[in-house]
C-alpha positions as CSV (number, residue, x, y, z in Angstrom):
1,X,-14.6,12.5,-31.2
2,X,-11.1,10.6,-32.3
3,X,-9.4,13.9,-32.6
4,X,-10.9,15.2,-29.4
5,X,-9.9,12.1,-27.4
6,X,-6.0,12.7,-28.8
7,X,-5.8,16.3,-28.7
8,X,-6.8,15.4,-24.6
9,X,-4.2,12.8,-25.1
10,X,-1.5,15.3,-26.2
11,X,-2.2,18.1,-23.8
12,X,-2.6,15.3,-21.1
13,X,1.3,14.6,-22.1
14,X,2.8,18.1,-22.0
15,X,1.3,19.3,-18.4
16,X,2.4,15.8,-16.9
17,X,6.3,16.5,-18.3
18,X,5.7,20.1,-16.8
19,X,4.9,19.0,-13.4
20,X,7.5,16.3,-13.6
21,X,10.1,19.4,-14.7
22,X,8.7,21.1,-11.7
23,X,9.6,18.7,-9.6
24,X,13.4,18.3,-11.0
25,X,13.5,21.5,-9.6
26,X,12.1,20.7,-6.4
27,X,15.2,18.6,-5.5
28,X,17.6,19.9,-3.4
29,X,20.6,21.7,-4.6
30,X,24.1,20.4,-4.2
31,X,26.7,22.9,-3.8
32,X,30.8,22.1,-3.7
33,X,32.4,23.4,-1.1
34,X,35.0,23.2,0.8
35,X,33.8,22.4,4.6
36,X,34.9,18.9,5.8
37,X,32.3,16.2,5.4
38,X,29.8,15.5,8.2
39,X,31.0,12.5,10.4
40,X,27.3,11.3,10.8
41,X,26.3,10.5,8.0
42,X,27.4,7.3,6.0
43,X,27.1,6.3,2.2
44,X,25.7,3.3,0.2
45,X,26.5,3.6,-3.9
46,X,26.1,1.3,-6.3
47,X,28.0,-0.7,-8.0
48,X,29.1,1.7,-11.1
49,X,28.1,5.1,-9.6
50,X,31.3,7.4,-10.3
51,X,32.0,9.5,-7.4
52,X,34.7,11.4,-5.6
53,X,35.2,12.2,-1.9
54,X,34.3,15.6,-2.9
55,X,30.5,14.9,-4.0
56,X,30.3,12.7,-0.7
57,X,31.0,15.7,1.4
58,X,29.0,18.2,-0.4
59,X,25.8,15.9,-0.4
60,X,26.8,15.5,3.5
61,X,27.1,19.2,4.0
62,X,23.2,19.5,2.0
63,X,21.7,16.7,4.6
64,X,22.8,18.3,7.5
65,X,22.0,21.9,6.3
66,X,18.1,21.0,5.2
67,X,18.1,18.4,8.2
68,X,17.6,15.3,6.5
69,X,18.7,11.6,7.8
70,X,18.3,9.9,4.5
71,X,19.3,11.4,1.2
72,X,18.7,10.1,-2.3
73,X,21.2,11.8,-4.2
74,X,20.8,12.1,-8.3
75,X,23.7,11.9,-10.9
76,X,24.2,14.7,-13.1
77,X,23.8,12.8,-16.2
78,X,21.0,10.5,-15.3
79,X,19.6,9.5,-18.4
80,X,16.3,10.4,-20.0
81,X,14.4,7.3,-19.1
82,X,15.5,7.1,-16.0
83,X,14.6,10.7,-14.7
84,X,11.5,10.7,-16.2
85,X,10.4,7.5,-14.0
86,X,12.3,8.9,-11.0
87,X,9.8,12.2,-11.5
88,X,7.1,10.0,-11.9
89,X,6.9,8.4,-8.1
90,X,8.6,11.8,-6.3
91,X,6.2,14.2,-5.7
92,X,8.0,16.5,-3.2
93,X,5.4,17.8,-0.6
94,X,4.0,14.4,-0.3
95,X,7.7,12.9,-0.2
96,X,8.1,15.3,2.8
97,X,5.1,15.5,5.0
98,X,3.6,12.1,4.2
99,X,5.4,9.8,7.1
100,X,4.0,6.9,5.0
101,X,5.2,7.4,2.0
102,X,7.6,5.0,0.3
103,X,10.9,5.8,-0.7
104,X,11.8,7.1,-3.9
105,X,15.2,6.2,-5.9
106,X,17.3,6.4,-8.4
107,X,20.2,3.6,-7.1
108,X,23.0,5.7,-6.9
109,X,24.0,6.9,-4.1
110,X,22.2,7.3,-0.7
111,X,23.0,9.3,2.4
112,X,22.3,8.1,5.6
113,X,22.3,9.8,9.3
114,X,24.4,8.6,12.1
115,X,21.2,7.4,14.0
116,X,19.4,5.7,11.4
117,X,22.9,3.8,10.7
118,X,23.2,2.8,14.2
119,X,19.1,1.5,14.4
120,X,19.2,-0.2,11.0
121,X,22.8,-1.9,11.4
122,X,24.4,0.0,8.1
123,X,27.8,1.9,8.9
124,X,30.2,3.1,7.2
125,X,30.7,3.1,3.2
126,X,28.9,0.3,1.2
127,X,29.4,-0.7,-2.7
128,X,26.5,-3.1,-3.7
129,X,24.2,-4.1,-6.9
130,X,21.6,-2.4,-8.1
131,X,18.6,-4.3,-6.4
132,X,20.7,-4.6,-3.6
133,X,20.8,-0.6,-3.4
134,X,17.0,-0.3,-4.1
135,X,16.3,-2.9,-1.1
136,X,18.2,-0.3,1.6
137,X,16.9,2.8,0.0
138,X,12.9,1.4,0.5
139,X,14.0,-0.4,4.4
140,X,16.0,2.8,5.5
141,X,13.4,5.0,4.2
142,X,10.7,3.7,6.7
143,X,13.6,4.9,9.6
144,X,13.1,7.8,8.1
145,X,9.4,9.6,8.5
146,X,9.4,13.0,6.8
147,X,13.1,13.2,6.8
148,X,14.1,11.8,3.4
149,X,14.9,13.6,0.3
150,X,16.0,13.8,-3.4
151,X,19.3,16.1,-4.0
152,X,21.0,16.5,-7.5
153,X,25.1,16.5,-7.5
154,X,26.8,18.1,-10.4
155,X,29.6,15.7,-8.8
156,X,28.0,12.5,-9.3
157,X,28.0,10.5,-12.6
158,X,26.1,7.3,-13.5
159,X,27.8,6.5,-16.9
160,X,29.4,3.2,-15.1
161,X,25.9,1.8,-14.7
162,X,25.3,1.1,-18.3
163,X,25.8,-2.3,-17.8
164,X,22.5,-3.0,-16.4
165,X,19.6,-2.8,-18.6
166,X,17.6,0.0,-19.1
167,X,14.6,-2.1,-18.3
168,X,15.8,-3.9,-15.0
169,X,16.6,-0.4,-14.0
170,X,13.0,1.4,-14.5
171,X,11.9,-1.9,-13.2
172,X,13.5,-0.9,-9.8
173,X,12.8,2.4,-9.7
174,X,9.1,1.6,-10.0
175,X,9.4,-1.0,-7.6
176,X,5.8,-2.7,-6.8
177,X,4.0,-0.5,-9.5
178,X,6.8,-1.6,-12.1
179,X,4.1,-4.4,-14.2
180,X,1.4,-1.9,-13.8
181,X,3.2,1.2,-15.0
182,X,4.8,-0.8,-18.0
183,X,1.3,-2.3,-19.2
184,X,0.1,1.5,-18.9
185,X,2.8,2.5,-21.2
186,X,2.6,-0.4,-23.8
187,X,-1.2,0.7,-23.7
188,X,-0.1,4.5,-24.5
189,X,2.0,3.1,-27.1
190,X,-0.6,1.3,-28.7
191,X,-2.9,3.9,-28.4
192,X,-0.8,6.7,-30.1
193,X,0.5,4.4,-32.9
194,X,-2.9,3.1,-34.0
195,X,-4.2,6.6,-33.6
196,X,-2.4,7.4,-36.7
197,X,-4.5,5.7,-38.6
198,X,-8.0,7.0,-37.3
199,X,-7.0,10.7,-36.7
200,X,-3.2,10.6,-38.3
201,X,-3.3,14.7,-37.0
202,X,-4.2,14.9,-33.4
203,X,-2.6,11.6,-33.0
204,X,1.0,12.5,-34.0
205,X,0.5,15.7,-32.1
206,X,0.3,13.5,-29.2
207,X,3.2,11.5,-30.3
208,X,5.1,14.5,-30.9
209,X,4.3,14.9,-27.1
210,X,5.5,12.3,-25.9
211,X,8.7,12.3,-28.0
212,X,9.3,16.1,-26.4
213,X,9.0,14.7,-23.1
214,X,12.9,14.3,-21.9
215,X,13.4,17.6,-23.3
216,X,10.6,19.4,-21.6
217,X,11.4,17.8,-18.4
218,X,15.3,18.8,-18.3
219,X,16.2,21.6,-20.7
220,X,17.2,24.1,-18.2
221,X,17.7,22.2,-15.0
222,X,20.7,21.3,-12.9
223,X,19.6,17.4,-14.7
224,X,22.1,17.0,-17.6
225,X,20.6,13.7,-19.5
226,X,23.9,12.3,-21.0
227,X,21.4,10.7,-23.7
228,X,19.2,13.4,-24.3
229,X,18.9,14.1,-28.0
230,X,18.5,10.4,-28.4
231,X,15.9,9.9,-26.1
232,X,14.0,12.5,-27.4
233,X,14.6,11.3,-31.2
234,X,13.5,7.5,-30.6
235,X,11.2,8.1,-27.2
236,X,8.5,6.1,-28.2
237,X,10.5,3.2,-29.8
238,X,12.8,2.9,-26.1
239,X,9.0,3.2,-24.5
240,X,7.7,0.1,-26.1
241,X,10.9,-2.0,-25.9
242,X,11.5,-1.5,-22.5
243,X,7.9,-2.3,-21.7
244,X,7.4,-5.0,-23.4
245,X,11.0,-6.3,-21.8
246,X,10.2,-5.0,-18.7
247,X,6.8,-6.5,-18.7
248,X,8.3,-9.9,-19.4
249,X,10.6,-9.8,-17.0
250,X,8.2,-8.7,-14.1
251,X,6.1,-11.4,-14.7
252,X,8.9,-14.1,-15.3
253,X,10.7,-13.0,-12.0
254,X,7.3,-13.7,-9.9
255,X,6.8,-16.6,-11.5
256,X,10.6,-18.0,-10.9
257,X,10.8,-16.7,-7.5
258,X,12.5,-18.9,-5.1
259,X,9.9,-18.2,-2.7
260,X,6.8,-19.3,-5.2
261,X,8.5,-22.3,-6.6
262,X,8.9,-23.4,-2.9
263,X,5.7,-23.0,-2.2
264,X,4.1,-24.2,-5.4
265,X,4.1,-28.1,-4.0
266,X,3.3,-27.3,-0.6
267,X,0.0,-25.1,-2.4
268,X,-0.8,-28.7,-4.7
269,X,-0.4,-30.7,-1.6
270,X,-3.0,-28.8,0.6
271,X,-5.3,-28.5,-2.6
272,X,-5.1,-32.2,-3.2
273,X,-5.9,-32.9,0.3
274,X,-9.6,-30.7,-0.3
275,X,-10.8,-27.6,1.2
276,X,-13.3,-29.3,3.4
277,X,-11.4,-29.5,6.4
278,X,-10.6,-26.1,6.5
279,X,-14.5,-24.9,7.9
280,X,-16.2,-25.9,11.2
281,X,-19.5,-27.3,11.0
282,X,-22.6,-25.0,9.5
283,X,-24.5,-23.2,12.7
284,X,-28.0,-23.3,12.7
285,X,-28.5,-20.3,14.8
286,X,-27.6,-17.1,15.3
287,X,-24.2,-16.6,17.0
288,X,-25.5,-13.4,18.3
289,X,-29.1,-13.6,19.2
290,X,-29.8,-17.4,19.0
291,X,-31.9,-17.3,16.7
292,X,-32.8,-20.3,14.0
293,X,-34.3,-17.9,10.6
294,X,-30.9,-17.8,9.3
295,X,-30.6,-17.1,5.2
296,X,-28.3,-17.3,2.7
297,X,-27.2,-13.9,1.8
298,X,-24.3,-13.9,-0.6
299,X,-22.1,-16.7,-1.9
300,X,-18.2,-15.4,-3.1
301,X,-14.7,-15.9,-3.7
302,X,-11.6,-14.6,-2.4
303,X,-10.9,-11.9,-4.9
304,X,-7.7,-10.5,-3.9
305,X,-5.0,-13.2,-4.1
306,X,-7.8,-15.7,-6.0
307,X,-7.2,-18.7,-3.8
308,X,-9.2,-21.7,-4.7
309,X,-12.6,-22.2,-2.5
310,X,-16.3,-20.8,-2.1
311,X,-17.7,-18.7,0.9
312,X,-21.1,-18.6,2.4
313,X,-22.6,-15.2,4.1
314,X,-25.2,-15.7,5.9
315,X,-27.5,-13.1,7.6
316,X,-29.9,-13.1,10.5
317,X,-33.4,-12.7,9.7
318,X,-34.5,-12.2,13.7
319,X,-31.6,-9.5,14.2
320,X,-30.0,-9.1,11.2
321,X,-26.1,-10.0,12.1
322,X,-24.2,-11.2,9.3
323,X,-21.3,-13.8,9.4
324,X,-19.6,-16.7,7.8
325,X,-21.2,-19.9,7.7
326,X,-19.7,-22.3,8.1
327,X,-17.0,-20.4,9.2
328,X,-13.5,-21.0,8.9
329,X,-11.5,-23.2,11.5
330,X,-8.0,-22.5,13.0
331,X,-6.2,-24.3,9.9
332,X,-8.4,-22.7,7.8
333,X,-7.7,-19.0,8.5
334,X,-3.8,-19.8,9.0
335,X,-4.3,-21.1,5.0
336,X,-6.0,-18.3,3.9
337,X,-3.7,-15.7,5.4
338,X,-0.7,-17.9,4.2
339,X,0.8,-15.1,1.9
340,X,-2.0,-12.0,1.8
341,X,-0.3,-9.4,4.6
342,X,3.3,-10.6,4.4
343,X,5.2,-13.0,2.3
344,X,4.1,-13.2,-0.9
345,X,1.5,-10.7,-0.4
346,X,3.9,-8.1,1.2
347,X,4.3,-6.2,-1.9
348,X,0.7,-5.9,-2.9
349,X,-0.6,-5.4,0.9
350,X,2.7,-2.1,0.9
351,X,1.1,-1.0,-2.4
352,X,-2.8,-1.0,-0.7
353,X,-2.3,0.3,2.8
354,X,0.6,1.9,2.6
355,X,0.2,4.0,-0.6
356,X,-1.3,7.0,1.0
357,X,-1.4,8.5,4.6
358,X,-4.7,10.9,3.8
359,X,-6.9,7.8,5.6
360,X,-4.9,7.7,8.9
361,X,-4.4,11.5,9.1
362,X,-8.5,11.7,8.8
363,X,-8.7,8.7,11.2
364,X,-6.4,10.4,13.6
365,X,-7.9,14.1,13.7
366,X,-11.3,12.2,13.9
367,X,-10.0,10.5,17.1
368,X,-8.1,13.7,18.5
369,X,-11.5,14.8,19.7
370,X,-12.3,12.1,21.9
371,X,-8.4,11.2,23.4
372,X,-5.2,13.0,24.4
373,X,-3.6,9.1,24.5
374,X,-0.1,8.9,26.3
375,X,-0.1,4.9,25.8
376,X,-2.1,4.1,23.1
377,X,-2.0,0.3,21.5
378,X,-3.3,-0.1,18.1
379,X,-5.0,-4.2,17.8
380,X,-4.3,-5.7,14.5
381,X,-1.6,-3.1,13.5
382,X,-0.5,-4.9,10.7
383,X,3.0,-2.9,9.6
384,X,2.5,0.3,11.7
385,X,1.0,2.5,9.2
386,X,-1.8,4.1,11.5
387,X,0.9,4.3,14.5
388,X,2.9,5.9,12.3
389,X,1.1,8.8,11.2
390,X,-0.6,9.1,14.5
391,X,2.7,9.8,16.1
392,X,3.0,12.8,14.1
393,X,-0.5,14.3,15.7
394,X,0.9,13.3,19.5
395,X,4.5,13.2,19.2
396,X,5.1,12.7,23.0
397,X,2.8,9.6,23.3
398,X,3.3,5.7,23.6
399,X,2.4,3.5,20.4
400,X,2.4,-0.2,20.7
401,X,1.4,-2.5,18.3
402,X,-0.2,-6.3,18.2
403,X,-0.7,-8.3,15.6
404,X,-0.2,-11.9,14.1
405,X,1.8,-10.7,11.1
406,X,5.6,-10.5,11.2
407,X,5.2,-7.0,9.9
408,X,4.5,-5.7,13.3
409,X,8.2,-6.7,14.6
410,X,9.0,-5.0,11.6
411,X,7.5,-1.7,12.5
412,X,8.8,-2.3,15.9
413,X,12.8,-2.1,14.2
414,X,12.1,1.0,12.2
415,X,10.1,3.1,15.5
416,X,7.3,3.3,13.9
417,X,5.7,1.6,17.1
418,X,7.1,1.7,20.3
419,X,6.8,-2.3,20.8
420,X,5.6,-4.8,18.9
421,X,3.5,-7.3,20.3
422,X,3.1,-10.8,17.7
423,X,-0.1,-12.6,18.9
424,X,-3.6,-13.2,20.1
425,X,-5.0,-10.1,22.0
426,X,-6.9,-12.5,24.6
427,X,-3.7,-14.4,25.1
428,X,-1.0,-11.0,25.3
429,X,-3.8,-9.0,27.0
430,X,-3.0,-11.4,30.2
431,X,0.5,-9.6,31.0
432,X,-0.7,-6.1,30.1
433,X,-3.7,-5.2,32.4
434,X,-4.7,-1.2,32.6
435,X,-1.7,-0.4,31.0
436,X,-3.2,1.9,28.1
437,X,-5.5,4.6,28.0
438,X,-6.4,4.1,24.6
439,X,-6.8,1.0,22.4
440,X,-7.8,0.8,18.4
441,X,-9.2,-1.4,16.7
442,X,-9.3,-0.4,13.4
443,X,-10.7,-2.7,10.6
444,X,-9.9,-5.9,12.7
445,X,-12.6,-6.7,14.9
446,X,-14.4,-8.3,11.7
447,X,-11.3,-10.6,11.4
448,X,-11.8,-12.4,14.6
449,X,-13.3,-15.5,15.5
450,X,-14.4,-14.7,18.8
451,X,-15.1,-10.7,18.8
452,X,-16.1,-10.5,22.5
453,X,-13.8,-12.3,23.7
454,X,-11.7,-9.4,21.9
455,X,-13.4,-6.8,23.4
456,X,-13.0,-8.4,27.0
457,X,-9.3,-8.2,26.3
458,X,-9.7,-4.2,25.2
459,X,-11.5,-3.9,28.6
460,X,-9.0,-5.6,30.8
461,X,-5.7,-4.1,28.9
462,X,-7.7,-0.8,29.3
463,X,-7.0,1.7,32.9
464,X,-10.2,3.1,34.5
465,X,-12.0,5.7,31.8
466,X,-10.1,4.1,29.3
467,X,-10.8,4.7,25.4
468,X,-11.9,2.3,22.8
469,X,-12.0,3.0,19.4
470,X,-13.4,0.8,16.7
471,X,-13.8,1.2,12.8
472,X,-15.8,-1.6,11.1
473,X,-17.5,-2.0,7.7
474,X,-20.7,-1.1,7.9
475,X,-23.5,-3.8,6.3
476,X,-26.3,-1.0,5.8
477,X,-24.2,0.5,3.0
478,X,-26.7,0.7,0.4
479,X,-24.5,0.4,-2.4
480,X,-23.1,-2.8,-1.3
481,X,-26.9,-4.8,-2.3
482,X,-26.1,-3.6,-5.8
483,X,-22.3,-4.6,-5.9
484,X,-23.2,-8.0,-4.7
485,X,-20.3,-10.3,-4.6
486,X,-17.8,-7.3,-5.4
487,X,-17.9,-5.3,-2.5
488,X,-14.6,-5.0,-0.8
489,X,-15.5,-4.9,2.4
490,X,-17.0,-8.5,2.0
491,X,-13.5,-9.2,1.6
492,X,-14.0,-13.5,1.5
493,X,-13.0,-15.2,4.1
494,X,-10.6,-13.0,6.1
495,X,-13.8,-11.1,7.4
496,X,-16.2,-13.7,9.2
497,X,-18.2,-11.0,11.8
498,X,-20.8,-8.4,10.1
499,X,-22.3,-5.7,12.8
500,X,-24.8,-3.4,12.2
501,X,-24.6,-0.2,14.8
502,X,-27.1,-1.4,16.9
503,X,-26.0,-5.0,17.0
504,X,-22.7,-3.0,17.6
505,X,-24.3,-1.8,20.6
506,X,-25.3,-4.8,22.5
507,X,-22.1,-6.1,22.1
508,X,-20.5,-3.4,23.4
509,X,-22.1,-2.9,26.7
510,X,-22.4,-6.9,26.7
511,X,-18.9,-6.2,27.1
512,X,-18.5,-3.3,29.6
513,X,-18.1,-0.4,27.4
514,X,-20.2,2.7,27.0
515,X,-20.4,4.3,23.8
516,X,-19.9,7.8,23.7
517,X,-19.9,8.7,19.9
518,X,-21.1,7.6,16.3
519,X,-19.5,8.3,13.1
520,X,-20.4,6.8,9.7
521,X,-19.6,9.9,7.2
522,X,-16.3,10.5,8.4
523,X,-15.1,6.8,8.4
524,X,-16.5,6.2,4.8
525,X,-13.4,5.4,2.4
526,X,-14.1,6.0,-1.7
527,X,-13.0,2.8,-3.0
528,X,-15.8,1.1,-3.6
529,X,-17.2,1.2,-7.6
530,X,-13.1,1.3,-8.4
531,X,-12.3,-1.8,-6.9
532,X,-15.6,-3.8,-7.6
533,X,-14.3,-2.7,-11.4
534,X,-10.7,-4.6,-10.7
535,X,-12.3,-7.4,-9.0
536,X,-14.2,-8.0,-11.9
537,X,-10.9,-7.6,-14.3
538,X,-8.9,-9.9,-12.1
539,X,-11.9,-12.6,-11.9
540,X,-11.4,-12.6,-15.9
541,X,-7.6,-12.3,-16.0
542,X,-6.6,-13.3,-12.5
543,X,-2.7,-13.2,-11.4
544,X,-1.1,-16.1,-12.6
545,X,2.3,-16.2,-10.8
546,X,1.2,-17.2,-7.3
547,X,2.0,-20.8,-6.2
548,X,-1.6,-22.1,-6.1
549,X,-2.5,-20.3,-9.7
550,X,-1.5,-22.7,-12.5
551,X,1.1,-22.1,-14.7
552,X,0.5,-20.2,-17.9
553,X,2.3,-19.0,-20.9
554,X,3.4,-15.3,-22.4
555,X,-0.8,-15.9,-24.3
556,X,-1.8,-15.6,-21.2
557,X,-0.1,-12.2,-20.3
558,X,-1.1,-10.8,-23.8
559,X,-5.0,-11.9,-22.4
560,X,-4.2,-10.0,-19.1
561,X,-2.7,-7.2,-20.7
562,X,-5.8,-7.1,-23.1
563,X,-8.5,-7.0,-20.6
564,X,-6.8,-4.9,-18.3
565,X,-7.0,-2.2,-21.4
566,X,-9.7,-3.1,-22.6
567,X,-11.6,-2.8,-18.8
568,X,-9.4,0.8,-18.2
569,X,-12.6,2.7,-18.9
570,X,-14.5,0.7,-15.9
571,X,-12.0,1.6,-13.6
572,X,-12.2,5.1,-14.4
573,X,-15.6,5.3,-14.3
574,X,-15.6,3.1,-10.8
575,X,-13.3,6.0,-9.6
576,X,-15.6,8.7,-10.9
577,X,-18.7,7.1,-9.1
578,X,-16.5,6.8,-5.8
579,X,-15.8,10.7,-6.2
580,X,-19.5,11.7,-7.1
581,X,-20.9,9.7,-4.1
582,X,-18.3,10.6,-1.9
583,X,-19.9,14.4,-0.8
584,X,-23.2,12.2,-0.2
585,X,-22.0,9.5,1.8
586,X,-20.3,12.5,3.9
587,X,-23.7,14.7,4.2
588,X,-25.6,11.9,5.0
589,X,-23.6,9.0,7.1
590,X,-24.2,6.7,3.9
591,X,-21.0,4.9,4.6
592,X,-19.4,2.0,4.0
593,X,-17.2,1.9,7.3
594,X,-18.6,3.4,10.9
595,X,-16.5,4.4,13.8
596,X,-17.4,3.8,17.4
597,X,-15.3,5.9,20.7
598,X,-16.6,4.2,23.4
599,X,-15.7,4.5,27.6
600,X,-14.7,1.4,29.9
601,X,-17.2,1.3,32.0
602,X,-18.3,-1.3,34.2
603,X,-16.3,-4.8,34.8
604,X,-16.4,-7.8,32.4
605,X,-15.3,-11.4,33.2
606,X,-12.3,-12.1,32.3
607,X,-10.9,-12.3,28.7
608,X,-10.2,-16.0,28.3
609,X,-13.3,-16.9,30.2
């Protein structure tokens, strides 16, 4: 079984260095020549990158031929460590066609079109450090949907960047994944080295594998590793230093943040103050129906950024509505969401929403049959992600955005909505009556604390006819009874409302909407056994850099690293369940979200009323 599980192991090895030599080969070519460089397009290199006027113009003169505004252009010489990571996050047709997608870099030297110089405030030619370069490359690349690129100049050199740490720079090119990808490393290291002494055959096989990596990956390509032999020679031994360095760093730069020390009092003084003034009082009846049967249905944490405090669920027994209780006040919800979409939590909330655009193309095509929007604003937008790919289905159309997060002003600067509205619907939906012919809400309405007052503002910000589309987790998910306390969608406290589709209903034509269409299959996301499984993990190892998460020491990473390895079956086989069910829960509307098109009908009062 040992010698089964490494000869996997080894093959697994060789076909990943194949695709990742595929897609050296995917980058764009460079070619010298002698046409004068572009005027449009400016440059940022980093601090160390050798380069000539020569290489500037040629990379100019490959942007504008394949049309690209932003172009991540590769050294020559790039060494072994660093390609290999660089192949790791570019995976060229999703790099092209997802608008989504986050840039990928190798912090060199970066191209950038006269427009998106203009809109993001960088002209001209720029020297700066490393994580300075790595900053613009991931902000420019959001000016950038579908127009960015890798290229390869035989012009460009990246000896003079020896000075920084082979470490810190894998660190930055894996960006957000940069702990995760190191601990998956150390934990392939591990695994090959003790391998060879339980099944010392297939186990150096794989470790032969892995040692022919750099080679496979750049023998043969316009990629000319100046450290080649070496890093093939000693691959294993660089793998596990710069992980374990790297993983120390990570960790010690969250912790040491100036941003988390700042906040670390401010978190103690709102703990030592108690958690009890955060709720309203307990209701005794049914916010919905008025009825008293009320029952306790599930009693949680908040298992994402594991800040102190219990939540109550409690469901409906006449009409079966479930919502927090007692539910967060005002200061409450402003502590909760202190950190989780932007701030401290902007890096985790990129690497979750923003990781794949597959969920807002379906979304979109889904919606396509229902609208043909020309002013469409998305409620609770966050950072423009749906916006964003929907523009690419109707291209001549309006997209605002509203939200409470700073992330939407954000989306505003790079277009990836038209305007950016930072607020409370009811109060911004006063200034904008009948203006759209379409508004979304899209995993939000369970946020609110007042839903119909929400949908009041949809009607009145809606013109005559007017579309509403809602997605909302869907409480009849039978899966979610056996996952208890570990079903995402429970998501504790940020989501205080609960709506089954006929409570979903009432509510809707309470508010002056007609529904016109059901969808439960379609809206049903596959990520329910996977994350129950890291939930679980992080309840036993929870992160320990935030501000209100005491202070631990390098034991306590080993422990984290430990169960994280240790639970790496779980996850996989939460991933697996999520794929089995997921051809069910699509042929039978077994899903954990539902999606709602409904008409604006009749009139409602109005929204602050």
């Amino acid at each position: 079984m040992l010698d089964l599980l490494y000869s996997i192991v080894a093959a697994a090895l060789v076909v990943s260095a194949l695709l990742w030599r595929r897609r050296v080969n995917s980058c764009l070519p460079v070619h010298h020549g002698t046409q004068a460089v572009v005027p449009e397009y400016h440059v940022v290199l980093t601090e160390g990158a050798v380069v000539d006027e020569s290489a500037i113009r040629d990379a100019s003169r490959c942007a504008h031929a394949y049309d690209r505004d932003l172009l991540e252009v590769l050294p020559c010489d790039l060494s072994a460590e660093e390609l290999l990571a660089v192949m790791q996050m570019y995976s060229p047709a999703r790099y092209r066609k997802n608008r989504i997608a986050a840039a990928v870099s190798a912090g060199y030297m970066l191209l950038i079109a006269g427009n998106i110089g203009a809109r993001s405030g960088l002209q001209g030619h720029q020297r700066v450090s490393a994580p300075a370069f790595f900053a613009q490359a991931r902000r420019l690349k959001k000016y950038a949907p579908c127009r960015a690129d890798l290229a390869i100049s035989k012009q460009l050199f990246s000896a003079g960047n020896a000075a920084v740490p082979l470490p810190e720079r894998l660190a930055l090119i894996y960006g957000n994944l940069s702990a995760v990808l190191f601990s998956v490393q150390l934990a392939v290291i591990v695994l090959l080295y003790s391998g060879l002494l339980v099944a010392p055959l297939s186990a150096l096989a794989a470790l032969l594998a892995l040692h022919a990596q750099p080679a496979i990956v750049a023998l043969g390509t316009s990629i000319k590793p100046r450290d080649l032999a070496s890093a093939t020679l000693l691959r294993s031994l660089i793998m596990l230093s710069a992980s374990l360095s790297g993983i120390r760093t990570a960790l010690a730069r969250r912790s040491a943040a100036p941003a988390v020390t700042a906040a670390r009092a401010e978190y103690s003084a709102a703990f030592a103050a108690g958690t009890e003034r955060f709720y309203s009082p307990r209701k005794t009846s049914c916010p919905l129906c008025g009825a008293h049967e009320l029952r306790e249905l599930i009693r949680t944490y908040e298992p994402v950024m594991h800040k102190p405090g219990s939540f109550m669920l409690e469901q409906c027994s006449a009409c079966g509505y479930i919502f927090q209780n007692p539910q967060l006040n005002a200061e409450g919800l402003a502590f909760y969401y202190r950190d989780l979409y932007d701030g401290l939590g902007a890096s985790l909330t990129e690497l979750i929403l923003g990781s794949d655009d597959a969920v807002y193309r379906n979304r979109a095509r889904l919606f396509s049959r229902y609208c043909t929007p020309a002013r469409w604003l998305d409620v609770g937008g966050g950072n423009g992600y749906f916006c964003c790919v929907a523009r690419g289905l109707w291209p001549g159309a309006t997209f605002d955005g509203l939200d409470l997060s700073q992330g939407i002003r954000e989306a505003e600067e790079s277009g990836w909505v038209d305007h950016g509205y930072q607020g409370q619907f009811p109060d911004t939906a006063r200034s904008l009556a009948g203006v759209y012919d379409v508004v979304s809400m899209i995993q939000y309405l369970e946020h609110t604390v007042a839903p119909e007052k929400e949908l009041s503002a949809a009607h009145a910000t809606l013109c005559d006819g007017g579309t509403l589309i809602l997605e909302v987790p869907n409480p009849d998910f039978w899966p979610r009874r056996f996952l208890g306390r570990y079903w995402f969608q429970w998501l504790q406290p940020q989501h205080l409302h609960f709506f089954s589709i006929p409570n979903m209903e009432k509510l809707l034509r309470r508010c002056g909407f007609e529904p016109v269409a059901w969808h439960t299959g379609e809206a049903h996301v596959p990520i329910d056994f996977i994350t129950a499984a890291l939930f679980i993990l992080r309840g036993l190892a929870p992160p320990a850099h935030y501000p209100w998460r005491p202070q631990q020491s390098w034991l306590y990473g080993v422990w984290r690293f430990t169960v994280f390895t240790l639970g790496s079956p779980l996850i996989m086989a939460g991933f697996l369940i999520d794929m089995l069910l997921l051809p069910w829960a699509r042929l039978f509307g077994m899903s954990n979200n539902y999606a709602v098109i409904a008409r604006r009908a009749a009139p409602v009062p109005n929204p602050n009323g």
